[in-house]
C-alpha positions, 0 to 999 in steps of 0.5 A: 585572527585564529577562526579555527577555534570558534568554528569548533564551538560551532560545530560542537554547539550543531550537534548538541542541537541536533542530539538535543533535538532527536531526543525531545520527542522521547520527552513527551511520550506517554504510556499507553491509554487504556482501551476498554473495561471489558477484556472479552469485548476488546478481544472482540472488537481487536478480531474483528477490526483485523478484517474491516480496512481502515476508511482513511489509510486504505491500506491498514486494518482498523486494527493497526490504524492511528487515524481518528476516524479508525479511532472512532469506527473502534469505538463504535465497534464497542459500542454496538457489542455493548449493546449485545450485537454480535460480529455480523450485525456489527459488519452489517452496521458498517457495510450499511454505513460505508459500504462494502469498502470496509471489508478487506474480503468483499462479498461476492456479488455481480458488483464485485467480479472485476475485483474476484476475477480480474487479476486471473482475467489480466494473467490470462490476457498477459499470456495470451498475448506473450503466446501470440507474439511468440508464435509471430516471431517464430513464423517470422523469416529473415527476408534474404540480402541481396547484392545490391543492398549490401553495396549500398549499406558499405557505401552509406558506410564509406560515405559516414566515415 
């Protein structure tokens, strides 16, 4: 019974599966939905998205986030620039909305030291404590070997052999 034959189908019909597979998700692309009728509010709403953090990722800009709720917070932005509001009211509007969280820059207020001032505050405390633990090796003397504990580190070494 020759299998080697049959294992090339195999093989052959893995691939074209897995080819077939890799290139489906092009088969269901689209173009590009269309954003806004006003070219002067999307420019708007797309500068100022860059500066307000995406509530759901955290770590992208409004502008560069695919989730929903970006979606929805651009939309928004339009909405309250439709109606005439400049970018402060519009800042406003969110940070009343969601809090200071939105802002990539927060304001400065007692409320937000720790996040102005605390990795200066952690860089000196790190140096700090390099200098101290420098400055105690430095004062550290090699405490002198004796006759006696030499003898017994060469018999504990006799003793392991």
């Amino acid at each position: 019974m020759s299998w080697k034959p049959m294992s090339r189908s195999i093989i052959s019909r893995a691939l074209l599966f897995s080819l077939a597979l890799a290139l489906a998700p092009t088969a269901w692309a689209a173009e590009a939905e269309s954003i806004g009728t006003d070219p002067v509010i999307e420019q708007r709403m797309i500068k100022l998205s860059e500066e307000l953090r995406c509530l759901v990722c955290q770590n992208e800009s409004l502008a560069g986030s695919h989730a929903e709720l970006a979606e929805d917070l651009r939309e928004e932005i339009r909405v309250q620039m439709k109606a005439g509001k400049d970018d402060k009211e519009v800042i406003n509007y969110l940070t009343t909305r969601y809090g200071d969280f939105v802002l990539y820059r927060p304001p400065f207020k007692p409320l937000t030291l720790l996040l102005w001032f605390g990795p200066a505050l952690f860089l000196a405390l790190g140096a700090g404590v390099w200098y101290f633990t420098l400055k105690k090796r430095r004062t550290l003397k090699d405490a002198p070997v004796d006759e006696k504990q030499l003898a017994a580190a060469a018999q504990l070494l006799e003793d392991n052999k």
